[in-house]
N, C-alpha and C positions, 0 to 999 in steps of 0.2 A: 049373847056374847059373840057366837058365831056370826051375827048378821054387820056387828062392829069391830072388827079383828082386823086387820090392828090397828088399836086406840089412834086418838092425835098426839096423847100423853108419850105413848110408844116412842112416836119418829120424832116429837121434839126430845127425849130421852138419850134417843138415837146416835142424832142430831148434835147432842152437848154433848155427847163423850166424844167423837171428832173434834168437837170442838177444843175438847180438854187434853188430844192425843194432839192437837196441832201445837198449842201452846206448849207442852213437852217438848216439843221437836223445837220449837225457839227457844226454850229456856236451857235445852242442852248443847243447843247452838252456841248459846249465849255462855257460855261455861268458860269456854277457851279465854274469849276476851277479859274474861274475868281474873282469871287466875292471868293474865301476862300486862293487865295494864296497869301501870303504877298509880298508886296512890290509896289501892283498896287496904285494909288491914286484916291480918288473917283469921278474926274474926266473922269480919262481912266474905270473905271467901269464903267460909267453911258455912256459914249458913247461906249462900248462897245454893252450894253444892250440896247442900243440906237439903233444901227444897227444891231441885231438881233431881233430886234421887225421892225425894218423896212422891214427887209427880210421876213419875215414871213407876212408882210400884202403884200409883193411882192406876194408871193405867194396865197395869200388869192385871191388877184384879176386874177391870171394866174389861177385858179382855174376855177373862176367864167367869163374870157373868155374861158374855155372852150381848153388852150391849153394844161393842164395837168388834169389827170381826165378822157379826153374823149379819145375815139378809135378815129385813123387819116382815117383809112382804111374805 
């Protein structure tokens, strides 16, 4: 294991929770427009805002494993 450290698995791992912490950052972006453009109903806002609070506590916990945050290397 020593001589393979760290995996490829690792950094594409890595890799996707950036990935997943980016698209947060646009989905909570995308929040404002949401709630002020006509024609949504408060349904489709409240699951909108539904799922950008879910992505965000996705994130909260890829944090606190540790796979975004930390050095792989």
């Amino acid at each position: 294991m020593v001589d393979h450290y760290p995996d490829t698995g690792m950094f594409l791992l890595h890799y996707a929770g950036w990935l997943v912490a980016g698209v947060t950052l646009l989905m909570l972006m995308a929040l404002w427009p949401a709630w002020i453009v006509f024609g949504w109903g408060l349904w489709r806002r409240l699951h909108f805002s539904l799922f950008a609070l879910a992505l965000l506590l996705v994130n909260l916990q890829l944090w606190q494993w540790r796979i975004i945050g930390a050095a792989v290397i």
